[in-house]
C-alpha positions in Angstrom: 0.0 0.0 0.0 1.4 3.5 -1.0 1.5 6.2 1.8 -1.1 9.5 1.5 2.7 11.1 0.5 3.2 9.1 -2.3 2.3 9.5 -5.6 0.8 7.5 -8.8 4.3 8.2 -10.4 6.5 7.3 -7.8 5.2 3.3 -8.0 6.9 3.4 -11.8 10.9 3.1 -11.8 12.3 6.2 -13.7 13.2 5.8 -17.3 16.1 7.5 -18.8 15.5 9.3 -22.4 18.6 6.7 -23.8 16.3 3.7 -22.1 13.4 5.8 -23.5 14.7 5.9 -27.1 16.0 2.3 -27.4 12.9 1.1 -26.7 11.2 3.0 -29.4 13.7 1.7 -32.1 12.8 -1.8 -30.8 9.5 -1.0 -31.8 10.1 0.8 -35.1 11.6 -2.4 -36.1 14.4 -1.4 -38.2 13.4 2.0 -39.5 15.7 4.8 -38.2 14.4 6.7 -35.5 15.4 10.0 -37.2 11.7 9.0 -39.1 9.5 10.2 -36.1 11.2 13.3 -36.8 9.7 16.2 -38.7 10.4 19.0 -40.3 8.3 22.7 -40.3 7.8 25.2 -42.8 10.6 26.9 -41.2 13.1 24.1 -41.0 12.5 23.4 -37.4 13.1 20.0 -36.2 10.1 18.5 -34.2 11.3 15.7 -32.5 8.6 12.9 -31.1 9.3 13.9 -27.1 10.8 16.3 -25.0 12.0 16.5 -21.2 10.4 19.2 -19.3 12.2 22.4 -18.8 12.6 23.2 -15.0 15.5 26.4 -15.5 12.8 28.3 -16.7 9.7 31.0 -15.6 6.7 32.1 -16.6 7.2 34.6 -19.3 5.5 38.3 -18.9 3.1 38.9 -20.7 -0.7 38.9 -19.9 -1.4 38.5 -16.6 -2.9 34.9 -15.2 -6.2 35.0 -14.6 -7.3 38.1 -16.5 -9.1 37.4 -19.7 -8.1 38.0 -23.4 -10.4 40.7 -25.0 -12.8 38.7 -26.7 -13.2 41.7 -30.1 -16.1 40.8 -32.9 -15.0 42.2 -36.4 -17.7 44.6 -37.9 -16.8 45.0 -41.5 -20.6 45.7 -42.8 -20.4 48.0 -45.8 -23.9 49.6 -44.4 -23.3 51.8 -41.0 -26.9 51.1 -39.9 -26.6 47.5 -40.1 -23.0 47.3 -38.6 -24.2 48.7 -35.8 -27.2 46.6 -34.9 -24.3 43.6 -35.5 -22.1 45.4 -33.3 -25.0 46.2 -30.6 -26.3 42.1 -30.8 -22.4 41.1 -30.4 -21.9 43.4 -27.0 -24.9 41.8 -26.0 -23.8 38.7 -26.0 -20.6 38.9 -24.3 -18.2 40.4 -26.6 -16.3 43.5 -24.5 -14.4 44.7 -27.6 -14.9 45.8 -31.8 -12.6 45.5 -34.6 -13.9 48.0 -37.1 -12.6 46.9 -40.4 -12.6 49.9 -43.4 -13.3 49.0 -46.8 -9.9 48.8 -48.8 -7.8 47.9 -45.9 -5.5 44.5 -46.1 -7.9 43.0 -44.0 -10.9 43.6 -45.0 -11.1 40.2 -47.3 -13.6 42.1 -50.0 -15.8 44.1 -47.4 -15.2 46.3 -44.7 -17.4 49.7 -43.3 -16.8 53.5 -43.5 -14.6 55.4 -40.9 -15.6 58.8 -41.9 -17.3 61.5 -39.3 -20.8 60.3 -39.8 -20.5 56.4 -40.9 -18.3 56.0 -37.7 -21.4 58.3 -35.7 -24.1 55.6 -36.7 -22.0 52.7 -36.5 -21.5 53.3 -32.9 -24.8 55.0 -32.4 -26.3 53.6 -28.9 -22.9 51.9 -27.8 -21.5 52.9 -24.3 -17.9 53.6 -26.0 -16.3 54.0 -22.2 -17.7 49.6 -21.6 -15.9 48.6 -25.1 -13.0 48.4 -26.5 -12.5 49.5 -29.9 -9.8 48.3 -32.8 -9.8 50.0 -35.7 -8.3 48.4 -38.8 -7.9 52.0 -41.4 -7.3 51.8 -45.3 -4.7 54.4 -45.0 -3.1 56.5 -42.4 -5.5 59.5 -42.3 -5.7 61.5 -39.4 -9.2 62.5 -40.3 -9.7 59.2 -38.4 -8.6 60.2 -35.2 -10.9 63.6 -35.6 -13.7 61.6 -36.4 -13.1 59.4 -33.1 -12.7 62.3 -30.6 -16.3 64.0 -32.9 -17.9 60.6 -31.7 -16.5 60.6 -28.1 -18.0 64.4 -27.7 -21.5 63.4 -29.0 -21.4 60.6 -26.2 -20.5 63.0 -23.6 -17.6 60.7 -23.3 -14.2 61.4 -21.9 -11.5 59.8 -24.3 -9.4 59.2 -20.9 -12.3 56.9 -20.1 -11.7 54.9 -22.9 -9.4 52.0 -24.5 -8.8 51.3 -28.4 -6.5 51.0 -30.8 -6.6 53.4 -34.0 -4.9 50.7 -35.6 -2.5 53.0 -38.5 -0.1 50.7 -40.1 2.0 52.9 -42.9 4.0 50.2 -43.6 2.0 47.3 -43.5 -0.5 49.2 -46.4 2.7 50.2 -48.3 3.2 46.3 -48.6 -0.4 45.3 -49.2 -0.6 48.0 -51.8 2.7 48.1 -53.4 1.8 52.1 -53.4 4.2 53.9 -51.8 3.3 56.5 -49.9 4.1 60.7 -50.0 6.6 62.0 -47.4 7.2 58.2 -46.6 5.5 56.1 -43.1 7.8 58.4 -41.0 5.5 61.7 -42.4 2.5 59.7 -41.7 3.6 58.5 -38.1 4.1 62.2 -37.5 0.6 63.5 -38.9 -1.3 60.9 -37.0 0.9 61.5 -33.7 0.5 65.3 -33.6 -3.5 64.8 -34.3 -4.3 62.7 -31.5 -2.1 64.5 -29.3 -4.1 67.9 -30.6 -7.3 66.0 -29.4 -6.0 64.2 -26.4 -6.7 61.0 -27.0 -4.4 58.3 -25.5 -5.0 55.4 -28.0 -2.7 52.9 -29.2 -1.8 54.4 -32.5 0.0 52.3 -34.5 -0.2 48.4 -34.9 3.0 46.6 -36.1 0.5 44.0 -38.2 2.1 40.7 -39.3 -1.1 39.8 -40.9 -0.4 41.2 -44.6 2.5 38.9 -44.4 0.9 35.9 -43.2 -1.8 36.3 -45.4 0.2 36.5 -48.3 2.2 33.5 -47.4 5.2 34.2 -45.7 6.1 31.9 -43.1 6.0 32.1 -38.8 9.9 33.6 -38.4 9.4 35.9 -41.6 6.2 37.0 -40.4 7.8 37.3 -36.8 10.7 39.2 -38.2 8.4 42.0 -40.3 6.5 42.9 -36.9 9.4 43.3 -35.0 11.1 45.8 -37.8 8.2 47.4 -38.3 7.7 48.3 -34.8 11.3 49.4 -34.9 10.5 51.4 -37.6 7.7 53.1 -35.6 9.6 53.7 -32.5 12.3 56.0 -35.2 9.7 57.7 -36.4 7.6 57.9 -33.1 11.5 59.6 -31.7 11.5 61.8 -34.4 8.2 62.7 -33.7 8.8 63.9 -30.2 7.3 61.1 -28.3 9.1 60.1 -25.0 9.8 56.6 -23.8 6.7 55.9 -22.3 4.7 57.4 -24.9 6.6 55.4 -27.5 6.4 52.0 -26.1 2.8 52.5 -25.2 1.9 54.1 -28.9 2.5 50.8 -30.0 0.4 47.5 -30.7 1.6 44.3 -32.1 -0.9 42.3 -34.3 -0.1 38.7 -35.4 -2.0 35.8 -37.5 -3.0 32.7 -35.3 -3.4 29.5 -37.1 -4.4 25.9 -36.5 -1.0 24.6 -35.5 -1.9 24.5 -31.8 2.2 24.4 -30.8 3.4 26.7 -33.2 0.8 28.9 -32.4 1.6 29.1 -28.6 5.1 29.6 -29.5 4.9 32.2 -32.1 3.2 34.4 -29.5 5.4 33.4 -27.0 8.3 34.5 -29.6 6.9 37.7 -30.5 7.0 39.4 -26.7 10.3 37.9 -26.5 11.4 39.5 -29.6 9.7 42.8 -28.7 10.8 42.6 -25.2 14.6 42.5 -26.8 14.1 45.2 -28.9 13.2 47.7 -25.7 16.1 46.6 -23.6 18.2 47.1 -27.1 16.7 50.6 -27.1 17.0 51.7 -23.5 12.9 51.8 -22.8 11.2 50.4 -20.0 10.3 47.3 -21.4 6.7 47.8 -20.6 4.3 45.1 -21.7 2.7 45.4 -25.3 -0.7 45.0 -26.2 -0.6 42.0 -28.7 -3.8 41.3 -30.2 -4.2 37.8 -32.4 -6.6 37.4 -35.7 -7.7 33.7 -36.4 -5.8 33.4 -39.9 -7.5 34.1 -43.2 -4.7 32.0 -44.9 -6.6 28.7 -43.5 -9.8 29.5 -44.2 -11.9 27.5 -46.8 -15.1 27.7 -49.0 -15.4 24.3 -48.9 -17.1 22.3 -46.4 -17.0 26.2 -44.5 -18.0 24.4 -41.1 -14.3 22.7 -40.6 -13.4 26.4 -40.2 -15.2 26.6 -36.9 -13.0 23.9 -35.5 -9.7 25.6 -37.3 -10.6 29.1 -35.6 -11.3 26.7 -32.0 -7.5 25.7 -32.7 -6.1 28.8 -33.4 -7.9 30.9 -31.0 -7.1 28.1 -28.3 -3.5 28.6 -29.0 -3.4 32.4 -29.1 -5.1 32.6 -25.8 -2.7 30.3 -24.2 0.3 32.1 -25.6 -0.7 34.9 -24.2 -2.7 37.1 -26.9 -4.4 39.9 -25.2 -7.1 40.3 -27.5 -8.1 37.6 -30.3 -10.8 38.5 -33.1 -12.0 35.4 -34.7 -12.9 35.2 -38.3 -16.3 33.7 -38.9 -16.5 30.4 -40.5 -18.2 32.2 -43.9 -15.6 34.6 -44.3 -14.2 33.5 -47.2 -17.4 32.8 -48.9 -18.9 36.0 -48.4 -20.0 38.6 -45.8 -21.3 36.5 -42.5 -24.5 36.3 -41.4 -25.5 36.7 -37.9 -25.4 33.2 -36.8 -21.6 32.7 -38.5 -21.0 35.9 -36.3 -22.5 34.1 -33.2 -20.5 31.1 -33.8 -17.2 32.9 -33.9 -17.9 34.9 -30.4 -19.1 32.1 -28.1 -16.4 29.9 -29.5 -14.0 32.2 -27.5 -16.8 33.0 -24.4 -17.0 29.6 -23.9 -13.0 28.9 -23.6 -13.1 32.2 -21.2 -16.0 31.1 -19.4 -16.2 27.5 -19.7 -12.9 26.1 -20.0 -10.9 28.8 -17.6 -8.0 28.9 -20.2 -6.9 32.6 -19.0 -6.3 31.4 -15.6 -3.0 30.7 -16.0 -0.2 33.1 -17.3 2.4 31.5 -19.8 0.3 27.9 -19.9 3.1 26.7 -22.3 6.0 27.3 -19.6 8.1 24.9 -18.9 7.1 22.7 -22.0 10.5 21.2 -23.7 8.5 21.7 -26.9 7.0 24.7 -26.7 10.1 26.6 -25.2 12.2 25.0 -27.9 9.8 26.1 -30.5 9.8 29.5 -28.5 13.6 29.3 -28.9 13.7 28.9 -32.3 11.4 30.8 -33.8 12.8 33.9 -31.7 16.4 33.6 -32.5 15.5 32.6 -36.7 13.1 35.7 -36.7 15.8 38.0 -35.0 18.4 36.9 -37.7 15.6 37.7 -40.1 14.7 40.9 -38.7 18.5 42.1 -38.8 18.7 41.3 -42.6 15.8 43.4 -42.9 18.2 46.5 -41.1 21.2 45.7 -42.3 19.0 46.8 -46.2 17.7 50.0 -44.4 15.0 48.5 -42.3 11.6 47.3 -43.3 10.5 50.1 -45.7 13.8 49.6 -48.0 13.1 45.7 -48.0 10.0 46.3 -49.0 10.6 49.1 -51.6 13.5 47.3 -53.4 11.9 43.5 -53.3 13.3 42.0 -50.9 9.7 41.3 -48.6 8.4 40.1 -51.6 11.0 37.7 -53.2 11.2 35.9 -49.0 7.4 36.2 -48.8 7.1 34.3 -52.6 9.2 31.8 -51.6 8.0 30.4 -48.4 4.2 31.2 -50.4 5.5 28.4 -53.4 6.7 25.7 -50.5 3.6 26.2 -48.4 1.1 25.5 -51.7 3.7 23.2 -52.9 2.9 21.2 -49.8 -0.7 21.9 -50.3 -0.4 20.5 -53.7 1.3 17.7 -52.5 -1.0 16.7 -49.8 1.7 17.0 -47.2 -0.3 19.9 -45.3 -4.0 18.9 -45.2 -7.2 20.3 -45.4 -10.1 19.0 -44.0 -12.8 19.1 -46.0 -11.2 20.4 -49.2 -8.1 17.9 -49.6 -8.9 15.6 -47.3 -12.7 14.2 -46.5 -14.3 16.1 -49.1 -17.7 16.1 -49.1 -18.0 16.9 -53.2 -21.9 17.8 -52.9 -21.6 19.8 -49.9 -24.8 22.6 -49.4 -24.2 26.3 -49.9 -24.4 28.5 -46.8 -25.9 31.3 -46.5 -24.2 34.5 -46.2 -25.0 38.4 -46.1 -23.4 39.1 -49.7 -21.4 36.7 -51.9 -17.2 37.5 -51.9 -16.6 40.0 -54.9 -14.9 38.9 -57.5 -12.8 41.8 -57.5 -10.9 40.4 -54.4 -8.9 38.1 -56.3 -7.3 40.9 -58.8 -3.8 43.2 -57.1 -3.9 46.5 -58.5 -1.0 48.2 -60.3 1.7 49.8 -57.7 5.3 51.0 -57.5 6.5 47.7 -57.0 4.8 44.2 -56.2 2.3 44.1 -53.4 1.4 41.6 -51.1 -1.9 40.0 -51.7 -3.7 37.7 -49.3 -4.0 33.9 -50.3 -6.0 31.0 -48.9 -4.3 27.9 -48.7 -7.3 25.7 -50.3 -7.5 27.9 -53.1 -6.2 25.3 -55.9 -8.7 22.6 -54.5 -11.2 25.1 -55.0 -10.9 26.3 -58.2 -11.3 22.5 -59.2 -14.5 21.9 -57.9 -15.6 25.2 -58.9 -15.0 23.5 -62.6 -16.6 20.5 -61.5 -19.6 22.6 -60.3 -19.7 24.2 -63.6 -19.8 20.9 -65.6 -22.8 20.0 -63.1 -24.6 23.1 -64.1 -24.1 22.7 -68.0 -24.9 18.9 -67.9 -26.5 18.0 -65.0 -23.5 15.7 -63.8 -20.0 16.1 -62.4 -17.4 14.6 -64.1 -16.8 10.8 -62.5 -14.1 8.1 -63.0 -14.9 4.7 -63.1 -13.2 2.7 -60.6 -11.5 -0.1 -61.8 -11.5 -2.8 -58.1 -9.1 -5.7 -58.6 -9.1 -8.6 -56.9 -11.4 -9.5 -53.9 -13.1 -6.7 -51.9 -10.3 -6.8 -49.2 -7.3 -6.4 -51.3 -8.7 -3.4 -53.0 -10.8 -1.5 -50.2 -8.0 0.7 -49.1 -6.8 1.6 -51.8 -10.5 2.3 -53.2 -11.5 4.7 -50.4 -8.2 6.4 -50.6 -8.5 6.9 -54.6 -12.3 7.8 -54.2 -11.1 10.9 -51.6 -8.4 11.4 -54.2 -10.3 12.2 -57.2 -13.2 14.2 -55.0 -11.0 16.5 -53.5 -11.0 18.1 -57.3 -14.6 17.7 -57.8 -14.8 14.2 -59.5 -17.1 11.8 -59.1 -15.5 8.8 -57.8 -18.6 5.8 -57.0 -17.6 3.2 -54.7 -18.4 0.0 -55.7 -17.8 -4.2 -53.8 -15.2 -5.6 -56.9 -16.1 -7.5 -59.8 -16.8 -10.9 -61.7 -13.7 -10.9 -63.6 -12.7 -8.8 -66.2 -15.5 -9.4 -68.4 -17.9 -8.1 -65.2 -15.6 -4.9 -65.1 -15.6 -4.1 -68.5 -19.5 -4.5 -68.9 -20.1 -2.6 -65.3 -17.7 0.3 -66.9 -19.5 0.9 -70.1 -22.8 0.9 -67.9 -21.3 3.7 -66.0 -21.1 6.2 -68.3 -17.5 7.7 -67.0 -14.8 8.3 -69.7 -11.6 7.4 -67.5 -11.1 4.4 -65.3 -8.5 4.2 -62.3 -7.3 0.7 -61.6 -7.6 -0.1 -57.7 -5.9 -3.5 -56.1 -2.6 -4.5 -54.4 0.7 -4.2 -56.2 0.6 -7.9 -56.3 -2.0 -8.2 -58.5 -1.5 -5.1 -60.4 1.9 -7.0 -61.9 -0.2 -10.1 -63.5 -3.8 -7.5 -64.0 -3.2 -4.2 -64.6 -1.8 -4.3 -68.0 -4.6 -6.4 -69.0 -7.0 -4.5 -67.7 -6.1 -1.3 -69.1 -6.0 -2.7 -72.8 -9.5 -4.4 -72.1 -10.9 -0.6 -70.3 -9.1 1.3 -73.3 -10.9 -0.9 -75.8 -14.2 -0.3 -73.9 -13.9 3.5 -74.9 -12.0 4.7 -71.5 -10.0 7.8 -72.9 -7.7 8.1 -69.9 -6.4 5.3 -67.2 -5.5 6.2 -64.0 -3.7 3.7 -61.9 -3.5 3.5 -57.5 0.2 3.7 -56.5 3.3 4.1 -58.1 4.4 2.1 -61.3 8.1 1.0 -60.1 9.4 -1.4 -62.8 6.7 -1.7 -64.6 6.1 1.8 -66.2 7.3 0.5 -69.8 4.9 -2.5 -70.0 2.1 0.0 -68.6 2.2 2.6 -70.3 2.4 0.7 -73.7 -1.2 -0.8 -72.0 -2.5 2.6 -71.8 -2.1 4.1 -68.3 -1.2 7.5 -68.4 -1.0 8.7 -65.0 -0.3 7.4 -61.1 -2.0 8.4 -58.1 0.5 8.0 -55.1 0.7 9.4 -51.5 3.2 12.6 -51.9 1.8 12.6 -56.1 1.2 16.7 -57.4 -2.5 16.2 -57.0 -3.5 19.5 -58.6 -1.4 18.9 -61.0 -3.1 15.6 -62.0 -6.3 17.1 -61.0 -6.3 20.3 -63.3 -4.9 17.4 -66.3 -7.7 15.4 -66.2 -10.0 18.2 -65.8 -8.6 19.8 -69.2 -8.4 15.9 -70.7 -12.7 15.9 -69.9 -12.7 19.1 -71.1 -11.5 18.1 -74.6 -13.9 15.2 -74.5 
């Protein structure tokens, strides 16, 4: 019997990590155990375990048991409307608003009017000293900040009764518009400064925003590295300016992209106050505590099977509350398929009300302290994004990258790798390249995405455009949808089941998700009487292509024979399951022109036998 001082682990012996790992390689049987390790976008080893980390403390940042700021976007075009939204959201729990203008890099195809009179209707009824408001601007206008303090008078509100975040990012619209911009962002920084300090208001005024970064692709360190030059940027100009060291550490906000990588989530927060928190002691300022505010990511979002993205945004919101966000906006689950309705808007509060409320996750400060992974994540990202960020200075800082090409050429890359990997199948995503459900229902949404969205416009030099990662996926099915609306079918393969039903099942559910991640109908069916049975049950199908399913053992005395005996039947293209190893000659000469494999370009052979039905 144990004593009341014991505990459960204390009855096990201790296991050393060299104990630890030769047991696993006992089990792996051969295989190396370098194979449970795995590589990030950023080239950061992710090994299978970790000891805890005892030399370390809870990092500053938001304090334990207070609450992240739980703030609803309002991006309706129509001030009247926006601001019943915004009223029902306050309502039901939501203590803060992200006003998003039209033509800002955020605004996804929508956004509202921040002029005098939009911005008076929009908050019309709102007690402005209860909420929190973010602004996300177009531009850097301090007609803004007038139309703010006009607003704050009408309430009979004192602006030192207030919190918010004006939200001017010079720099991070200079790289979203590839426009640059007169006098420079240090002109602008000094317009905006002086205005707010003629009207006395005390609001965050600048946001070092990662987002237009992350949305156009680049990855976690380059993303981490343009916030933190940015903000240095801001803190020059903010000097020049006048500003003291308490005004300029306090002037600015740090905004950052949180995605569905739970780990890398937590860390890149984590990072980010580290990095910032570096950048103060480099500068001599009290390194006072910034606001960092986290947006669920518009770079995961999908139109396909749009309800996944609830769970994505649960993820990602998760994440940025345990690394220490201190405000999260969540993007609805319709965003990317047009302006959400009221529900989609509901959805994306309570998903955070009920992690405050529900699940306690604020109670603790720095959750992910201590973690071996998540402070060597932490670690890594910090000290690859500081590298980063020096390039960026050693060029002339942030501006100059972005002016002469350098932002673009790093965000390009890491942009082609991630969709390369989307392509590839080696990042899923549910619902569009995994689990597709290929008749899924349309939901409903306030206004459909304008087309317009998709288009840059002409600058100085490139811009920065946001991208979603399931963007390839679907543009396929939007083709299969078209041939649906022309005919009255989708396009469909025939598949071609060798061999009794458990030889070929796997293979057949795998090839099935395969071809209806692109839109094509892929029936399932229990295996056939022969090849005579195949060949009559393929003309009765109606398909033009066929994709032979089975093991590779009978593939090598069937699949040859079975492609002559489909091409004969009429089938115009033959796909086969797996990879063709020595026989490619002897197969190809029977008519299969193309092989389905795990790691395969599946847009690639997607978008060819979309153009091969096409032709048809």
């Amino acid at each position: 019997m144990t004593s009341p001082s014991q505990t459960l682990a204390d009855q096990f012996a201790t296991q050393t990590a060299d104990e630890w790992q030769q047991a696993v390689e006992k089990a792996l049987r051969g295989a190396p155990f370098q194979s449970l390790v795995t590589q990030t976008a950023d080239d950061i080893e992710v090994r299978p375990i970790y000891p805890g980390r005892s030399d370390v403390v809870a990092q500053a940042g938001r304090p334990g048991a207070v609450p992240w700021m739980v703030s609803q976007r309002v991006d309706h075009p129509d001030a009247a409307t926006a601001n019943k939204m915004a009223i029902e959201d306050l309502s039901g729990g939501a203590p803060g608003l992200t006003i998003v203008e039209r033509g800002a890099p955020t605004a996804y195809g929508f956004g509202t009017d921040l002029s005098d009179g939009s911005l008076a209707t929009m908050l019309d009824g709102i007690h402005l000293d209860m909420v929190d408001l973010r602004l996300e601007p177009a531009k850097t206008d301090p007609s803004v900040i007038t139309a703010i303090a006009s607003v704050l008078q009408a309430h009979s509100v004192s602006s030192s009764n207030t919190t918010g975040s004006f939200g001017f990012d010079p720099i991070g619209n200079l790289s979203a518009s590839g426009t640059a911009i007169p006098g420079g962002p240090t002109e602008s920084v000094r317009q905006v400064a002086a205005r707010a300090a003629d009207v006395g208001i005390s609001w965050r005024l600048l946001e070092a925003d990662g987002r237009p970064y992350g949305d156009a692709g680049a990855s976690t360190t380059l993303e981490l590295a343009a916030i933190i030059s940015t903000g240095v940027a801001y803190l020059r100009a903010l000097e020049e300016a006048g500003q003291n060291e308490d005004q300029l550490a306090n002037t600015i906000g740090l905004t950052i992209s949180a995605d569905g990588d739970q780990f890398m989530t937590i860390a890149k927060i984590r990072a980010l106050r580290r990095l910032w928190r570096r950048v103060l002691d480099a500068s001599g300022i009290s390194s006072l505590q910034p606001h960092v505010h986290a947006q669920t990511s518009w770079r995961m979002m999908t139109r396909r099977d749009p309800h996944v993205n609830i769970l994505r945004a649960t993820m990602a919101s998760f994440a940025a509350g345990l690394g220490g966000a201190d405000s999260i906006t969540v993007l609805p689950f319709s965003q990317a398929v047009g302006l959400p309705d009221e529900f989609s808007r509901r959805v994306a509060r309570n998903s955070q009300i009920i992690l405050l409320e529900e699940s306690n996750l604020s109670r603790v400060q720095d959750a992910g302290a201590g973690s071996g992974h998540i402070e060597d994540l932490t670690e890594q990202l910090a000290g690859r994004a500081w590298s980063q960020f020096q390039k960026f200075e050693r060029t002339g800082g942030i501006v100059a990258a972005i002016e002469d090409g350098t932002v673009q050429t790093a965000v390009a890359k890491d942009h082609a790798e991630q969709m390369g990997a989307v392509a590839k199948r080696k990042h899923r995503i549910t619902g569009t390249s995994a689990f597709p459900e290929i008749n899924d229902r349309a939901i409903e949404v306030m206004a459909p995405m304008p087309e317009s969205t998709t288009s840059p416009a002409a600058g100085d030099f490139v811009s920065l455009q946001p991208t979603r990662l399931s963007q390839p996926f679907e543009a396929l099915r939007d083709k299969s949808d078209a041939t649906q609306a022309a005919t009255g079918a989708r396009p469909s393969v025939f598949l071609a089941n060798l061999g009794p039903l458990s030889d070929f099942t796997a293979r057949a559910a795998w090839t099935k998700n395969f071809f209806e991640t692109g839109g094509i109908e892929a029936p399932s069916n229990e295996g056939f009487d022969g090849l005579d049975g195949l060949i009559t049950n393929y003309r009765n199908s109606g398909a033009a292509i066929a994709c032979l399913c089975g093991i590779d053992a009978t593939y090598a005395y069937e699949a040859a024979d079975t492609a002559r005996a489909l091409t004969a039947a009429g089938a115009t293209l033959i796909a086969l399951a797996g990879r063709p190893g020595d026989h490619a000659t002897s197969w190809a000469d029977a008519g299969v022109t193309h092989y389905l494999y795990e790691g395969c370009d599946a847009i690639e052979t997607l978008e060819q036998i979309h153009s091969h039905l096409a032709d048809q």
